[in-house]
Structure formats: C-alpha cells, structure tokens
N, C-alpha and C positions, 0 to 999 in steps of 0.2 A: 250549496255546491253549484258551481258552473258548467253549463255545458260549453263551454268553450278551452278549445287543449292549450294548453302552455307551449308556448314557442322556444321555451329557456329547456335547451339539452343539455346545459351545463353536466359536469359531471356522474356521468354515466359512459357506461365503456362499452365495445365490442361490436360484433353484429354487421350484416350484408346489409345492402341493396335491398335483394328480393323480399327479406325479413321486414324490413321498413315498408317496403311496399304493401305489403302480403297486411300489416298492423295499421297501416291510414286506411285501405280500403275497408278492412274491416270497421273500423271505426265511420267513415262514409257512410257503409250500408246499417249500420246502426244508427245511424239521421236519417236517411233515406227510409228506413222501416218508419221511425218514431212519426216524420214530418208526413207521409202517406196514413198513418193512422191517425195524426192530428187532424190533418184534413178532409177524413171521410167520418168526424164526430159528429153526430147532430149540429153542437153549438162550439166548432172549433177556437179553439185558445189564443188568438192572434198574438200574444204576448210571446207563448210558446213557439209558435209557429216560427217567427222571428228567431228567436234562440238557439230552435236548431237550426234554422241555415247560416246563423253566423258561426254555428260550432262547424258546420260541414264547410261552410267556406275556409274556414281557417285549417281545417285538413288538406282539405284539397290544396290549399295554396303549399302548407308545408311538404305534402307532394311532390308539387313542383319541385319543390327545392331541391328534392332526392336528384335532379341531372345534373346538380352539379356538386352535390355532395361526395365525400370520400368515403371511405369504408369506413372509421371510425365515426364521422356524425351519421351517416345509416344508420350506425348501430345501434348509435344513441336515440335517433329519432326512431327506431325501432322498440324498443326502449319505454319511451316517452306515452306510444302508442296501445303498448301491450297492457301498460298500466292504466291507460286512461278507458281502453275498452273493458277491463275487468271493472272498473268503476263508474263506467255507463250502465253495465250489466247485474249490478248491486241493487237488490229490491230496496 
C-alpha cells in the first residue's frame, strides 16, 4: 500500500468545497500525526519519514487545486479523500 493519494478523481460524482476541504485536511493531519511520531522514535524511519511528507505534499497540492475547482471535482476530490483517510486509518 501507498501512502501516497491518487490524483485520478475520475469517476466519482457529487460533493462541495467545504466537503473536499474538510477530507485533504484530514487526511494532512493524519501525516502530520504519523510524520511527529515518526520522528520523536528512538531510531526514526527515514525511509518512512520521507513517504509521509510526499503523501502530505501531494495533499496539500491537491488542495490547492480545490480554488479552482467546481463543484463537481470537489466532490470528487471529496471523494477520493474520504476513502483514502478510512484507508490511512486501517490497522
């Protein structure tokens, strides 16, 4: 598995703004958790380390995109988000 989200919203429908917002930030603060406990380990993971800020960078960038997005790729990126944070969240 990767920690890195998929930037393909293809096919998926519906959903706001604030919805898509409201799902990258989450998804953020779940790097921001991971990447602050990676590196207060004894002997942290640099391999790790790495992975999550290219997964959090890659959020964050698709963020951006939400200013010029329309309501229907909101949605999607909404979407995209909801499912990637229940599958961060996945023991």
């Amino acid at each position: 598995m990767s920690d890195t989200p998929s930037s393909d919203f293809s096919g998926l429908e519906g959903g706001q703004e604030q919805a898509a917002e409201e799902a990258i930030q989450e998804v953020v603060n779940w790097y921001n958790t991971q990447l602050l406990a990676e590196r207060r380990a004894p002997v942290p993971d640099e391999e790790r380390v790495e992975e999550l800020k290219v997964g959090r960078e890659a959020a964050l960038a698709d963020q951006a995109q939400l200013a010029t997005a329309d309501a229907e790729e909101s949605g999607r990126i909404a979407a995209v988000y909801a499912a990637r944070l229940r599958e961060l969240k996945e023991p």
